[in-house]
VOTOR-477543 format. One record per residue: x, y, z of N, C-alpha, C in turn; residue in three letters. Coordinates in steps of 0.2 Angstrom, whole numbers, plus 5000, padded with zeros to 4 digits. Example, Ala and Ser with C-alpha at 12.3 -4.5 7.8 and 13.67 -1.06 7.14 Angstrom:
506649725039506249785039506649845039ALA
506449895035506849955036506450005039SER
//
This chain:
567044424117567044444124567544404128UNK
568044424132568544384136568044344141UNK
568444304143568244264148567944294155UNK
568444324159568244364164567544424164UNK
567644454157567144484158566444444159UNK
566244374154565644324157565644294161UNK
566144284166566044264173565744314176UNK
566144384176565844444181564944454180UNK
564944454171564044454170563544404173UNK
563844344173563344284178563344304184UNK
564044334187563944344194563544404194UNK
563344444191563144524192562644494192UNK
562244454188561444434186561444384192UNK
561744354197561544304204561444374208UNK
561844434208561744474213561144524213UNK
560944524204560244564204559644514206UNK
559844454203559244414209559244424216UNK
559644404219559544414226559444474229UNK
559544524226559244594228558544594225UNK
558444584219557644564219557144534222UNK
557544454226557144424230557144444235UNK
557644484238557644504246557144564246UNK
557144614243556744684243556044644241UNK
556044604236555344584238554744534242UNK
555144504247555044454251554844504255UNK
554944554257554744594265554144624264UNK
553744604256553044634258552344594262UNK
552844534264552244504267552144504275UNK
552344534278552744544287552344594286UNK
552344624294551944664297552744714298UNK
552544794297553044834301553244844308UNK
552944784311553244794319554144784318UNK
554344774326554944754325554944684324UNK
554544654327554544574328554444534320UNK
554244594316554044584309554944584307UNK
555144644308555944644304556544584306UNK
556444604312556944564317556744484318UNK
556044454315555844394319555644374313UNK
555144424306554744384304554144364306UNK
553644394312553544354315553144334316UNK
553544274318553844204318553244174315UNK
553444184309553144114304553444084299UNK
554344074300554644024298554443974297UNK
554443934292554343844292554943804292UNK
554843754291555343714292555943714286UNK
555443724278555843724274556643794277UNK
556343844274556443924277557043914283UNK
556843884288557043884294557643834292UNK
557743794290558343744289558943764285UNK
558643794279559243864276559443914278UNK
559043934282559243994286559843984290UNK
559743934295560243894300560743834294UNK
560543814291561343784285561743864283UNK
561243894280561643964277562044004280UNK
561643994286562044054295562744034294UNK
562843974293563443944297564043944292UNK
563843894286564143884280563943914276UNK
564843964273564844054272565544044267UNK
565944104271566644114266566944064270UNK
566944044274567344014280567143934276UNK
566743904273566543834270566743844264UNK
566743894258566643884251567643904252UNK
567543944255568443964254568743954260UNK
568743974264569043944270569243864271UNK
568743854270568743764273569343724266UNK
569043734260569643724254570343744255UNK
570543814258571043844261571343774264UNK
571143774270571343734276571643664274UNK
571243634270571143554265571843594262UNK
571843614256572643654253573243654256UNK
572943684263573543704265573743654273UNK
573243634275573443604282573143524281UNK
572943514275572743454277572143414280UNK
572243364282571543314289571743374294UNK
572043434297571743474299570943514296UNK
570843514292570143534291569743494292UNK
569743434293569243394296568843414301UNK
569243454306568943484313568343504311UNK
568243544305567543594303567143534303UNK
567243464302566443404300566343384308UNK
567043374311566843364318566543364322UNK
566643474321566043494327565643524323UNK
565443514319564643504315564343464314UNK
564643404316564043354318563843344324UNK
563943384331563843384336563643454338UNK
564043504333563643564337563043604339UNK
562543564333561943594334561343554339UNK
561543494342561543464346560943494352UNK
561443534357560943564362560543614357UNK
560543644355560143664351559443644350UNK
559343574351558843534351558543544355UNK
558843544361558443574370558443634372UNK
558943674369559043744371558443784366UNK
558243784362558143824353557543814358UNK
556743764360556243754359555943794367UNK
556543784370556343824377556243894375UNK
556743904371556943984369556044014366UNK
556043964362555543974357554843984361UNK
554843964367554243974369554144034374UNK
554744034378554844104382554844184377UNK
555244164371555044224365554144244365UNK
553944194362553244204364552744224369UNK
553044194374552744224381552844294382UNK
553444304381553644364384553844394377UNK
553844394371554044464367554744454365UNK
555044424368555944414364556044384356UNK
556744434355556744414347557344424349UNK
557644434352558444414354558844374358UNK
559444354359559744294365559744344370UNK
559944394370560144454375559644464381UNK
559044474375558444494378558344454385UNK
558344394381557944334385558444334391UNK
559144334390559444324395559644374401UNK
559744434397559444494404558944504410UNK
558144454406557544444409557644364415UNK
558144324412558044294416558644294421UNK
559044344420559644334427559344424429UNK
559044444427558544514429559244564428UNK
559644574425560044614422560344644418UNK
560144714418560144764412560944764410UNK
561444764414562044784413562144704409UNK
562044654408562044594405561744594399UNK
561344654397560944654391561444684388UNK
561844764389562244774388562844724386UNK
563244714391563844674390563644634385UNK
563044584384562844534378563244564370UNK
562744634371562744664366563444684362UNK
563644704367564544734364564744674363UNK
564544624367565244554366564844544357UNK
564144544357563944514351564144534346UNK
564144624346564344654339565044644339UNK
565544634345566144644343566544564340UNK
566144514342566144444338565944424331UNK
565344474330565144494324565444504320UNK
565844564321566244594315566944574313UNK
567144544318567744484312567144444306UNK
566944404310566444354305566144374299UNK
566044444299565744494293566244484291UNK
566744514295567244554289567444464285UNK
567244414289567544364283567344364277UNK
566744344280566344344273566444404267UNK
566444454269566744524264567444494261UNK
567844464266568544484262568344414258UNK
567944364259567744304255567644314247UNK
567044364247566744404240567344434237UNK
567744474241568344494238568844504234UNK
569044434238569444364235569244324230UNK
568644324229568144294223568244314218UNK
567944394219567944424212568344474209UNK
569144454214569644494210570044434206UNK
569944394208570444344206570044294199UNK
569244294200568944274193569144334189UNK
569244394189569344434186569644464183UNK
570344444184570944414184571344484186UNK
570944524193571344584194570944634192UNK
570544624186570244704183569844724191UNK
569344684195569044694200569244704207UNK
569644744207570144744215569744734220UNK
570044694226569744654231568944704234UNK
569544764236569044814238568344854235UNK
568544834227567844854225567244774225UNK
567644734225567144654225566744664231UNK
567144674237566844664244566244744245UNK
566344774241565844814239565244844238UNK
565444784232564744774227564444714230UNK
564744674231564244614233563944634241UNK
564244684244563944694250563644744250UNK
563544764246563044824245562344794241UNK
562444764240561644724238561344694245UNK
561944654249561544654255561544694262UNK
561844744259561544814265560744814263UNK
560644824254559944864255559444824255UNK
559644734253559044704256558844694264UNK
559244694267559244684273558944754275UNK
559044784274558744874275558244864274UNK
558044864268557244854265556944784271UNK
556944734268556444684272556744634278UNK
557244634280557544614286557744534287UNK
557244494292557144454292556844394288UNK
556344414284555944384278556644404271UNK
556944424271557444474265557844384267UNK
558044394272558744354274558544264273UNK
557744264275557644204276557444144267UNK
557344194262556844174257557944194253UNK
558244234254558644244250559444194253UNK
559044154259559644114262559444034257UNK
558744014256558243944253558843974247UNK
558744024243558844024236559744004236UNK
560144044241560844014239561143934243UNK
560543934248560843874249560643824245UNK
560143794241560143764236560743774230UNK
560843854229561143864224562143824225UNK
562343844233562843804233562843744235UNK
562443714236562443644237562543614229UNK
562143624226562343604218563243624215UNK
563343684217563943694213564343664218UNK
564443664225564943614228564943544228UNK
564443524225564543454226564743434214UNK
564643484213564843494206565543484206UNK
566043524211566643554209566743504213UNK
566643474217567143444221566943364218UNK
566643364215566743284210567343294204UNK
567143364201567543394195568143394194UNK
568443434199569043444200569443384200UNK
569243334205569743284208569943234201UNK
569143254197569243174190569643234186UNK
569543284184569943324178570843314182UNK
570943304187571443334189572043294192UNK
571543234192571843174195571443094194UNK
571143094190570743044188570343004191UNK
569943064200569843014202569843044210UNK
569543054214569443034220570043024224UNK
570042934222570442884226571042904223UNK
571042904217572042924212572242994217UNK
571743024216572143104220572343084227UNK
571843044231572143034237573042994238UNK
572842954233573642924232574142964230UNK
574143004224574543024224574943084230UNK
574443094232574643134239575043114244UNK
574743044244575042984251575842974249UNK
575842974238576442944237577042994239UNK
576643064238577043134237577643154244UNK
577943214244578243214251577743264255UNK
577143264252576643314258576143254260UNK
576243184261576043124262575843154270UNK
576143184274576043184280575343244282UNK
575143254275574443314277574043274277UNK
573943214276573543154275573343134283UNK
573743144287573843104293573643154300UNK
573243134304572743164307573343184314UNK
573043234317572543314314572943364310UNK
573343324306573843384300574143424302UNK
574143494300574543544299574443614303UNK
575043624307574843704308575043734306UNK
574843804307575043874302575643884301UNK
576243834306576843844303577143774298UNK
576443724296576843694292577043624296UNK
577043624302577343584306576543554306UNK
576643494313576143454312575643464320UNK
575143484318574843504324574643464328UNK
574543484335574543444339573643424341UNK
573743354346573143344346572643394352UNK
573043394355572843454361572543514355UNK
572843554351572643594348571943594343UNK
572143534343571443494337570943494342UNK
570743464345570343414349570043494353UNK
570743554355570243604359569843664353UNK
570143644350569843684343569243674341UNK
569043584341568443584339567943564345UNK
568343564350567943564357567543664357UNK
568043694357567543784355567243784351UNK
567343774347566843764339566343744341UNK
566343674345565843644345565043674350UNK
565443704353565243754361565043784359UNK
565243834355565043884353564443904345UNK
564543844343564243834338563443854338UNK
563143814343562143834343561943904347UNK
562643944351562443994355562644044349UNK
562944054345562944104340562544174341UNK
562544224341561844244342561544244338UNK
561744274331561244274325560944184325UNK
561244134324560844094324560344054329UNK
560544094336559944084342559344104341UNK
559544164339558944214338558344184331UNK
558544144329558144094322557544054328UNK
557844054333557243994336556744044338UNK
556744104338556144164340555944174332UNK
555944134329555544144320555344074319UNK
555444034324555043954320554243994321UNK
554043934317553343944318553143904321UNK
553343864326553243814332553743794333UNK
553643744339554143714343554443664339UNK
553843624334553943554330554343574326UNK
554043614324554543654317555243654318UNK
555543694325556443694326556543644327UNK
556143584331556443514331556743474325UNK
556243494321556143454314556943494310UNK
556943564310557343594308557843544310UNK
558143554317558743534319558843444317UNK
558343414317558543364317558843344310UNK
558643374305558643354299559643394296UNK
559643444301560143514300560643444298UNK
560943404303561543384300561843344293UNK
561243344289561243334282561543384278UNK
561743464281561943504279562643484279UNK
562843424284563743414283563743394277UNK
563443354273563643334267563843384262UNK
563743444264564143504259564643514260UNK
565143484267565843514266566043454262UNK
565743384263566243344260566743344254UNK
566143374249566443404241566943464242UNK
566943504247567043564249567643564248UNK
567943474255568543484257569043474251UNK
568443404247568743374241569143424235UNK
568943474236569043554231569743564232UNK
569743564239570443604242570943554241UNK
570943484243571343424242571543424234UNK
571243424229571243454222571843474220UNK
571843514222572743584222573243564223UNK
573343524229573743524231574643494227UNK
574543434223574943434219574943474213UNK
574243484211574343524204574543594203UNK
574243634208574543704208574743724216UNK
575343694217575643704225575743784227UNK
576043804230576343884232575643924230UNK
574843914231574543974229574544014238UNK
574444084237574444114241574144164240UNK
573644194245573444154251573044094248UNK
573044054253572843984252572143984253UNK
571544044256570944054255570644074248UNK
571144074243570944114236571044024233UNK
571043974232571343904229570743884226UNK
570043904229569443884224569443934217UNK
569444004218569544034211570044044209UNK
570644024210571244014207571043944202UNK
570943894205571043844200570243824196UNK
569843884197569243894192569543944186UNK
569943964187570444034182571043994179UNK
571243914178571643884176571443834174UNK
570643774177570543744174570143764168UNK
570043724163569543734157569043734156UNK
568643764157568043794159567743824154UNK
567043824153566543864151566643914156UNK
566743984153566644064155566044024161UNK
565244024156564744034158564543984167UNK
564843924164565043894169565243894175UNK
565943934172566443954179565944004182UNK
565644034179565144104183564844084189UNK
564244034185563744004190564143974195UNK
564743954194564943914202565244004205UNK
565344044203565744084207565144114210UNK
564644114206564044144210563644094217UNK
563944044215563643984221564244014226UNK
565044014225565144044229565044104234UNK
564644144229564544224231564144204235UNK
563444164235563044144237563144104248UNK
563844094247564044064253564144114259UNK
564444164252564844204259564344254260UNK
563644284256563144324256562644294261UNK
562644224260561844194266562144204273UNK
562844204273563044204280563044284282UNK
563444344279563444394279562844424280UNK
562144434277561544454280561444434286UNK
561244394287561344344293561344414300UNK
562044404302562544424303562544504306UNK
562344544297562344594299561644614301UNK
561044574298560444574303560544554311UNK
560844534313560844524318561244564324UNK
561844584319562044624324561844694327UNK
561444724321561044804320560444764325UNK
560044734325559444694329559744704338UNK
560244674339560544654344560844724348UNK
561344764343561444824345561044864348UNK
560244894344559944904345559444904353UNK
559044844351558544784357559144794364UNK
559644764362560044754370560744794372UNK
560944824368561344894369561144934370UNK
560744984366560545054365559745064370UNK
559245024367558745024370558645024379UNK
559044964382559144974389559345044394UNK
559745064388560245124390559645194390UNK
559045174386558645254384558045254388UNK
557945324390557245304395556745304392UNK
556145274394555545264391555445234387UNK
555045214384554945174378555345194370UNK
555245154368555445174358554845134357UNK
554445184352553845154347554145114341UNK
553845074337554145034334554445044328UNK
554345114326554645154320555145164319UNK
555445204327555845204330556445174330UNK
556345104330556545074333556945024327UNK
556445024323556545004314557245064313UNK
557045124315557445194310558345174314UNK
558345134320559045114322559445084321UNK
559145004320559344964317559544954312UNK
559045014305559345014299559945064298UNK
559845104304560545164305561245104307UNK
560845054311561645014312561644964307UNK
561344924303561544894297562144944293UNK
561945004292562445024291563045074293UNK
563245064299563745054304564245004305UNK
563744944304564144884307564444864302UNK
564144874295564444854287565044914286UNK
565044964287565445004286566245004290UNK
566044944294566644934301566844894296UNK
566444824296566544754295566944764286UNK
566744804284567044824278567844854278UNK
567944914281568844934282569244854287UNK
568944844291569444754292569244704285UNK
568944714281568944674275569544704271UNK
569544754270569944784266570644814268UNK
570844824275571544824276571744774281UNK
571344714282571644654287571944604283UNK
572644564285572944514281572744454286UNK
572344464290572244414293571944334289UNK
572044264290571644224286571044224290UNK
570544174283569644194284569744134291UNK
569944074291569844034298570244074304UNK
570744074304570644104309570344154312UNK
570144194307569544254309568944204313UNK
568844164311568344114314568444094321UNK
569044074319569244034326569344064332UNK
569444144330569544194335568744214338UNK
568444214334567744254334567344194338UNK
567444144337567144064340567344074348UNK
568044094351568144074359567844114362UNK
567544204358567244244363566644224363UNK
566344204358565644184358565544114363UNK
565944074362565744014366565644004374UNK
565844074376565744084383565044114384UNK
564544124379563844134380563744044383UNK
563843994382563543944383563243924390UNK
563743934394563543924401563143984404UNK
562844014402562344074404561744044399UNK
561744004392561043974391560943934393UNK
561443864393561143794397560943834406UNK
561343874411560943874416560343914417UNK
560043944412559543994410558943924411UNK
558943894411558443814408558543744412UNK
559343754415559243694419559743714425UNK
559743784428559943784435559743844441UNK
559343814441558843894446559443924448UNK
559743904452560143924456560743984454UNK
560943984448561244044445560944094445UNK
561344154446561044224447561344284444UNK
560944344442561244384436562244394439UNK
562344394443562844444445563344374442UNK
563344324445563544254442563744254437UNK
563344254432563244264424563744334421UNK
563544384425563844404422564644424423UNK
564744404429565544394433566144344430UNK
565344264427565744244423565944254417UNK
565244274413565444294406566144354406UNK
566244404409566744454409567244424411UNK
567344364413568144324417568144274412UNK
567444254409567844214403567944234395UNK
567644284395567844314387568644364390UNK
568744394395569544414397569844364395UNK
570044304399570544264399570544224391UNK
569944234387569844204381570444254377UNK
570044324378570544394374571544374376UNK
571544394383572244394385572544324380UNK
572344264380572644184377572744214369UNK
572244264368571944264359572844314358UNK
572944354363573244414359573944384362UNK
574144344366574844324371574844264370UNK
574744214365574644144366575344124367UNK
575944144368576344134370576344114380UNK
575744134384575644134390575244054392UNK
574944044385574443974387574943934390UNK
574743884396575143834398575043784394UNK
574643764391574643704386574643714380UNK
574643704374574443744367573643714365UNK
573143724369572543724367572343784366UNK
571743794361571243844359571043904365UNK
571243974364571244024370570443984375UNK
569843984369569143974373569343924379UNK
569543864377569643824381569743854389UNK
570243884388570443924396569843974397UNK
569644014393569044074395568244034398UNK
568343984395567843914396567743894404UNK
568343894406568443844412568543914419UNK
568743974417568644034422567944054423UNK
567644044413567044064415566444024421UNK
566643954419566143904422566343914430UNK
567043934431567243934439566844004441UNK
566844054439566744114442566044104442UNK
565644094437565144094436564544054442UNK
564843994445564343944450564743974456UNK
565543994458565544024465565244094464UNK
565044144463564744194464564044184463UNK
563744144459563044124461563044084465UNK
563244044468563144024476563444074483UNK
563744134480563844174485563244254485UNK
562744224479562244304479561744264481UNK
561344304480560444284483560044274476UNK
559844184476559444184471558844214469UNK
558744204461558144254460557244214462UNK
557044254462556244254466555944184458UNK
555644154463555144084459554744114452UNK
554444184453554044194449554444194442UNK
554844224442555544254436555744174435UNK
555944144437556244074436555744034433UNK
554944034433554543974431554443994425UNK
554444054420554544074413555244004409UNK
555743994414556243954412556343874414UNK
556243864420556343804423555643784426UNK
555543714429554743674429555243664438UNK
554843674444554743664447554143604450UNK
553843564443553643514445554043474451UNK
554743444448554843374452554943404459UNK
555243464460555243474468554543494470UNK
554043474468553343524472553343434474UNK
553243384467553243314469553443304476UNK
554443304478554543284485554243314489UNK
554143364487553743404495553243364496UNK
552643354492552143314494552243264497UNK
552843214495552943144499553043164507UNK
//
C-alpha cells in the first residue's frame, strides 16, 4: 500500500472519531436553545479551557503561524505577543458577562449588548459585522484542511475535495449537538495537537539540523540571517517596520477576547470561578506556538522556495522520512487545529445570525424549535459561503486573520463601556462601531491611503473611540434601572451620603 494512501486512512479514522464524539455528546443537553447555543451553561473548567485554546489556535497556528516563521521570520513572533496579553480583559469582561447571561437569558455578545445600549438596530449591525468577520476565518480554517490533505496526498486529494470532507463532518456534528458537539470534540483535539506540535517541532529541527541551537546558527550564518532580527519580514521580503509590528499586534491583541464565538464561551461557564480559573490558567496554551514556530524555522535552509509558504508543515512531512502511520497521526493533529477552530466558528455564526440578525427583525416570538430549525438552516449557509472563498481565494491564511482581526476589534469599546461607563449610549455605540469598522474597511481595501503604515484597525480604533464618547455625551443617557444589570452604583450612592 503507498504511503499516501496510510496517511489519508489515519486521517479518515481522526475524522470518524470526531463525528462520533460530536453526534454523541449532544445527548446530554436539554433541547432548548440555551441547550444548543450555551450548553446550558454547564461547562467546567476542563471543557472550558480547550474550548477557548481550540477557538483561537486553528489553521492560522498549525499552518499559518509555520508559514510566517518560513517565510518572514521573528515577524511571527507577533502571534506569542498578543497572546499573552490578549485574553487579559477577559478576566474582567467574561465574569460580568457570565452573570448578566444568567440574569437575563443571553447566550450571545449581540444579545447582551443590544439590552444594554437598548438598541435593536445594534443587534442587527453586531450580527452582520460578526458573520461578515466570521467567514474569512472559516474560510481559513477550510483552506487549512485543504492544503493538508492535498499535498499529504501528493495531489490525488484536490484541495477542494479536502476542505470538503473534513468540513462536512463538522457541519453535521455541529448540526446534530451544537455546543456540547463543539465543546467535548474541542478537549479531544486539543490534546491531540498539543502532542503532535510539540513532537514535530522537536523533530524536525534535530533531523534537520542537529539541534535547536545548530538550526538557529545556521540561519544566523546563511544570507536569510536577517529573518532572525526583529520584527522580520514583510510580504514583500523587505524588512517590516516597527510601526507595522507593534500595530499589528496592538489589533490582535484588542481584538483577541471580544471575538464573538469565543465571548459567547463565558455564557456556558458553569460559574464565575470556573472562567476565572479558565482564563488564568489559558496562557499555558502559548506553549503550543513555541514547537509551532520551531516547525516553520525548520525549512527554511532545507527546503527554501516552498510556495505557498502556508503548505511548509505537510510539505516537509511528505519529504522527511517518516513512518506513513506516523505522518497520519500528526496530519490528523493538524486536521484537528483547523476543525476545533472551524466548529467554533461556524456554531457561532448560525447562533449569532439567528439570536441577533433575524430574530430582532421577526414579530412575535420564535418557540425554541423554531429557532433550532434556523440556526441549523444557517450552519449550513454560512459553511457553503465560507466554503467557495476556500476554494477560489488566493488569499494567504494570516492575512485572512489579520484582516478579519481590525473588524472585530472595534466590538472592544462597546464591551469595556458596557461595565465601566454608565455614560455611553446606544446611539454612541453604535455611531461608533459603523465609523470604526468603515475607516478599518476603507485602510483594508486602499492601504495606499494610511498616513502611517500601521495595521488598518489601528485607525478604525481611534474613529471609533472618537465618535463613540462625542455622540454619547451629545445623546440622553440610558435610565438607572437598564444600567444596574451592568454597572454598581454603589460608590456614587457612598458620596451622596457624605
Amino acid at each position: 500500500m503507498e504511503a499516501w494512501v496510510v496517511i489519508l486512512l489515519v486521517c479518515g479514522g481522526y475524522l470518524v472519531l470526531a463525528l462520533g464524539l460530536g453526534v454523541w455528546s449532544g445527548r446530554t443537553v436539554s433541547k432548548s436553545v440555551t441547550g444548543y447555543v450555551a450548553g446550558d451553561r454547564t461547562l467546567g473548567t476542563l471543557v472550558l479551557y480547550f474550548v477557548l485554546g481550540a477557538s483561537v489556535f486553528s489553521s492560522f497556528a498549525f499552518l499559518g503561524a509555520p508559514g510566517w516563521a518560513y517565510s518572514r521570520g521573528a515577524a511571527a513572533f507577533y502571534i506569542i505577543a498578543y497572546g499573552t496579553v490578549g485574553m487579559v480583559p477577559f478576566y474582567f469582561l467574561g465574569p460580568r458577562a457570565r452573570r448578566v447571561g444568567e440574569e437575563l437569558g443571553f447566550v450571545t455578545q449581540a444579545e447582551m449588548l443590544a439590552h444594554r445600549y437598548d438598541s435593536r438596530g445594534l443587534s442587527v449591525v453586531m450580527a452582520v459585522l460578526s458573520v461578515v468577520v466570521f467567514v474569512p476565518y472559516l474560510t481559513l480554517q477550510m483552506k487549512g484542511a485543504g492544503f493538508l490533505l492535498s499535498t499529504i496526498s501528493e495531489g490525488h486529494v484536490p484541495q477542494w475535495l479536502g476542505a470538503l470532507v473534513a468540513y462536512g463532518v463538522v457541519l453535521v456534528y455541529v448540526f446534530a449537538s451544537g455546543m456540547m458537539a463543539i465543546g467535548w470534540t474541542n478537549t479531544l483535539q486539543g490534546i491531540f495537537m498539543m502532542i503532535v506540535a510539540w513532537f514535530l517541532g522537536l523533530y524536525l529541527p534535530f533531523e534537520l539540523h542537529g539541534g535547536v541551537q545548530p538550526m538557529f546558527e545556521a540561519i544566523a550564518a546563511s544570507d536569510l540571517r536577517d529573518m532572525l532580527t526583529p520584527p522580520g519580514l514583510a510580504d514583500d521580503g523587505e524588512p517590516w517596520t516597527w510601526a507595522g509590528y507593534s500595530s499589528a499586534v496592538i489589533v490582535s491583541a484588542v481584538g483577541f477576547s471580544v471575538w464573538p464565538h469565543l465571548f459567547m464561551r463565558a455564557f456556558t461557564a458553569r460559574s464565575e470561578r470556573t472562567l476565572k480559573l479558565t482564563v488564568v490558567l489559558y496562557p499555558t496554551f502559548q506553549l503550543f506556538l513555541v514547537p509551532i514556530l520551531l516547525i516553520g524555522f525548520a525549512g527554511v535552509l532545507s527546503y527554501p522556495n516552498v510556495s505557498p509558504a502556508d503548505t511548509i508543515v505537510p510539505h516537509l512531512l511528505t519529504e522527511i522520512e517518516l513512518s506513513p502511520l506516523l505522518v497520519g497521526l500528526v496530519c490528523a493533529g493538524a486536521l484537528a487545529a483547523s476543525m476545533s477552530s472551524g466548529d467554533a466558528i461556524l456554531h457561532a455564526a448560525a447562533s449569532i445570525g439567528l439570536r441577533d440578525g433575524i430574530k430582532p427583525l421577526v414579530s412575535g416570538d420564535m418557540t425554541d424549535r423554531r429557532q433550532r430549525q434556523w440556526i441549523r438552516g444557517l450552519v449550513i449557509v454560512v459553511s457553503a459561503t465560507a466554503y467557495y472563498f476556500a476554494v477560489f481565494s488566493d488569499v494567504g491564511i494570516v492575512a485572512l486573520l489579520l484582516g478579519a482581526y481590525g473588524g472585530v476589534a472595534q466590538i472592544f469599546p462597546l464591551i469595556f463601556a458596557t461595565f465601566y461607563w454608565p455614560r455611553a449610549t446606544g446611539a454612541g455605540a453604535l455611531s461608533g462601531l459603523l465609523a470604526g469598522v468603515g475607516t478599518n474597511t476603507l485602510f483594508l481595501v486602499t492601504p495606499e491611503l494610511r498616513p502611517l503604515p500601521l495595521h488598518e484597525g489601528v485607525y478604525g480604533f481611534a474613529v471609533n473611540i472618537l465618535v463613540f464618547v462625542t455622540v454619547s455625551l451629545l445623546t440622553t443617557p440610558h435610565a438607572r434601572e437598564r444600567l444596574a444589570h451592568y454597572v454598581s452604583f454603589e460608590a456614587e450612592r457612598a458620596v451622596d451620603r457624605d
